[in-house]
N, C-alpha and C positions, 0 to 999 in steps of 0.2 A: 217643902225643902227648897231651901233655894241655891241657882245654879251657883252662884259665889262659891257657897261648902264646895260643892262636887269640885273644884279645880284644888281646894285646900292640902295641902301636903298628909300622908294618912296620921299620925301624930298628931296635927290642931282636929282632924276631924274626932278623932278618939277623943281629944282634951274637949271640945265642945260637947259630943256627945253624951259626956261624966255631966253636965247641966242639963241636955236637950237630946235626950234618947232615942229621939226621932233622926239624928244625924248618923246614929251608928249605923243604920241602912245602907248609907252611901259604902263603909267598908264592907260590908255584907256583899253588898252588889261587886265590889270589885274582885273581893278574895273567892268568893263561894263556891264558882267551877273549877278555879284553879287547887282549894285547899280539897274540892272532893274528888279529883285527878290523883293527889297524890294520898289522901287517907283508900281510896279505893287500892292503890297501887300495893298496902300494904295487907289490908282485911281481904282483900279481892270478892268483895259483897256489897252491892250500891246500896243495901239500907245499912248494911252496917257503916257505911262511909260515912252514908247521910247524914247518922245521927252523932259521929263522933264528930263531922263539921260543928252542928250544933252545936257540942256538947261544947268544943272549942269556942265559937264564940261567945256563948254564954261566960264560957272563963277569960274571957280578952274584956268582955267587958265588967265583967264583975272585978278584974284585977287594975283595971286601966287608969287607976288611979295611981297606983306602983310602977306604973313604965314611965324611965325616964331615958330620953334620946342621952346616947352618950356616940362618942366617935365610932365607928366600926358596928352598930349596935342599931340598926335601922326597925322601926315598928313591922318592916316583913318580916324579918327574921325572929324577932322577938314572940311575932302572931304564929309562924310558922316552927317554932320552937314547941310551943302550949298544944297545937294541932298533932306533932308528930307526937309528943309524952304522951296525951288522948291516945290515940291512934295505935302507938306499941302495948301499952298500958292493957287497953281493949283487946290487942293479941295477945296477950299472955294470958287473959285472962280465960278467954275464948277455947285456946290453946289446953291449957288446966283441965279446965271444963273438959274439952274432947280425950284429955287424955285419962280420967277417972273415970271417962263412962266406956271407955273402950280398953280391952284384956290384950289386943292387937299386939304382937310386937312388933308389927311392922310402923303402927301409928305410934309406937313408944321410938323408933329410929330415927321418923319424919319429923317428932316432936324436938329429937336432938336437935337434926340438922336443921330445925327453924328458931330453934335456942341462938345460935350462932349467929343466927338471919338477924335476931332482934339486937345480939352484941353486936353484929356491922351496923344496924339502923344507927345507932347508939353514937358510934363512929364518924357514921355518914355524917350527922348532925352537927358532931364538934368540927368535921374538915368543912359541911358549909358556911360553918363560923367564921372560920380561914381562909375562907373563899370571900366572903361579904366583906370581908376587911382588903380583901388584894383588890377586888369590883371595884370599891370604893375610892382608891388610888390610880384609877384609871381615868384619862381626861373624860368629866361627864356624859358628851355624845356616845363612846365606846360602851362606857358603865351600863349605859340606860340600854344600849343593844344587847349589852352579853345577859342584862339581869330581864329582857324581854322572853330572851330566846333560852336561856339556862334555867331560869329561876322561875318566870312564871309559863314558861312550855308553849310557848305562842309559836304558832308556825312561821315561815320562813314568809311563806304569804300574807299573813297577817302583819308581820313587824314592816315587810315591806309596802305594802299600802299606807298604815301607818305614820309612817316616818317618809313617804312621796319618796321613796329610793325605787332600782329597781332590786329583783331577789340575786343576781350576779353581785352587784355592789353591797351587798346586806350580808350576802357569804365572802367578800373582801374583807370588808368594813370586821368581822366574825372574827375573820381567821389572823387581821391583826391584833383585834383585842388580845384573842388568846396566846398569842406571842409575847404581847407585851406581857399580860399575865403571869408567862413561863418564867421571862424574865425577874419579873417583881419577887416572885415566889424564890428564885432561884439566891436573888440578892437577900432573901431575908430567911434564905434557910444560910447564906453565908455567913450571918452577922450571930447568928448562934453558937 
């Protein structure tokens, strides 16, 4: 592999990788901890994250010919769309399961109130939609902080080594994003 791909935007690495399969590693490498942080956060079982990460990537690249960048429509979101379906999909299923081999009614109550869990997931997904569209209207430098520290879960210490800031200026630099944000959101819940 060579270092040129690794700086490549994640979209030409994808489009390269539909020729040269050895390139999809590079997204492999980028998404893997972050995409099993949040399959974990739903199954709460690291092999069952494990393998829905897989299963996910297998379907980013078996599809990756069908993704086309369009505005508001970023290759995270797109990857991490495919990951959470996986990932709920595997809880319901999971869910079933435990609930036909168990008479409980208390695991029939849990079952509800995780029914619910899976219609906010569901939710959550379309408001990050909403959200990667407002990110994306943010001057660049802000974008890349709020989608370091919201979207891919990087610590405060990490984005700030990073980015040679320190972490006072990084929780600055944060908290105006997320105003301007307020703002954007505010202007385009008006124009509705």
């Amino acid at each position: 592999m060579n270092f040129a791909a690794e700086n490549l935007k994640d979209e030409e690495i994808l489009a390269a990788s539909l020729e040269k399969p050895v390139y999809f590693k590079i997204l492999v490498d980028r998404y893997q901890e972050a995409f099993t942080r949040k399959a974990l956060g739903i199954l709460k079982q690291r092999e069952e994250a494990e393998d829905i990460v897989q299963e996910a990537f297998v379907k980013i690249y078996l599809h990756g010919a069908k993704f086309k960048k369009m505005e508001g429509v970023e290759f995270k979101s797109w990857a991490y769309k495919i990951l959470m379906n996986a990932a709920i999909s595997r809880y319901r299923k999971t869910n079933r399961k435990r609930q036909m081999e168990s008479n409980d009614p208390l695991d029939l109550e849990l079952a509800s109130e995780h029914g619910n869990l899976t219609e906010n997931l569901a939710l959550t997904m379309e408001t990050k939609s909403t959200v990667n569209n407002l990110v994306s209207r943010l001057p660049k430098p802000l974008a890349r902080l709020v989608s370091l520290y919201y979207i891919e879960d990087k610590s405060y210490k990490e984005i700030a080594a990073q980015e040679s800031i320190t972490v006072p200026a990084l929780k600055m630099k944060l908290f105006r994003a997320k105003k301007l944000l307020k703002n954007l959101s505010q202007n385009q819940n008006n124009k509705k």
